[in-house]
C-alpha positions in Angstrom: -2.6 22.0 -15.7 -4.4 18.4 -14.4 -2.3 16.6 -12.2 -3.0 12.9 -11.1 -1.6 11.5 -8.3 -2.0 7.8 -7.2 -2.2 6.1 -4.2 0.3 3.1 -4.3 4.0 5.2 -5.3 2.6 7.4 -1.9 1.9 4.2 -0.2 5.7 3.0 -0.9 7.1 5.6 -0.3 5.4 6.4 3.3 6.3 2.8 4.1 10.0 2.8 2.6 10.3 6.0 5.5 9.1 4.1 8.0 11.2 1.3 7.4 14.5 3.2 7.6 13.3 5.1 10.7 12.1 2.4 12.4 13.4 -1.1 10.7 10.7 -3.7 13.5 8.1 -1.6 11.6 9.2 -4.0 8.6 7.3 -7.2 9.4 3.6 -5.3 10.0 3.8 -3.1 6.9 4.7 -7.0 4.8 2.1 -8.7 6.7 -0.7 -5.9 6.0 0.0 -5.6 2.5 -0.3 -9.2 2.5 -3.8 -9.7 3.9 -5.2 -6.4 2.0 -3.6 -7.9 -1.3 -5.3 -11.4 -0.5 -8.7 -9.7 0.6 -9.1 -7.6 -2.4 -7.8 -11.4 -4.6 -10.8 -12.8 -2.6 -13.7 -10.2 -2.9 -12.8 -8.6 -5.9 -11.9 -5.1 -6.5 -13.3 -4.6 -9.4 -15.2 -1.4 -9.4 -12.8 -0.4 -7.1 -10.3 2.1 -8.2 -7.3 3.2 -6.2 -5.9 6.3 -8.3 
């Protein structure tokens, strides 16, 4: 059986945790996803593949 996993459900999850545990955590986790979304709007992530 081949299983794939992918990054981002993991990624929201880990981050929806650390919310509840720790609500202040709130406005770094918005603020990184912000500036890695933007960088990777700026430069492209084209041959990139996060899966």
């Amino acid at each position: 059986m081949n299983m794939q996993i992918s990054l981002a459900p993991i990624i929201a999850l880990l981050a929806g945790i650390l919310i509840l545990v720790q609500p202040r955590l709130l406005n770094y986790i918005v603020a990184i996803y912000l500036i890695v979304i933007g960088l990777l709007g700026l430069f492209g992530a084209g041959g990139m593949r996060l899966t």
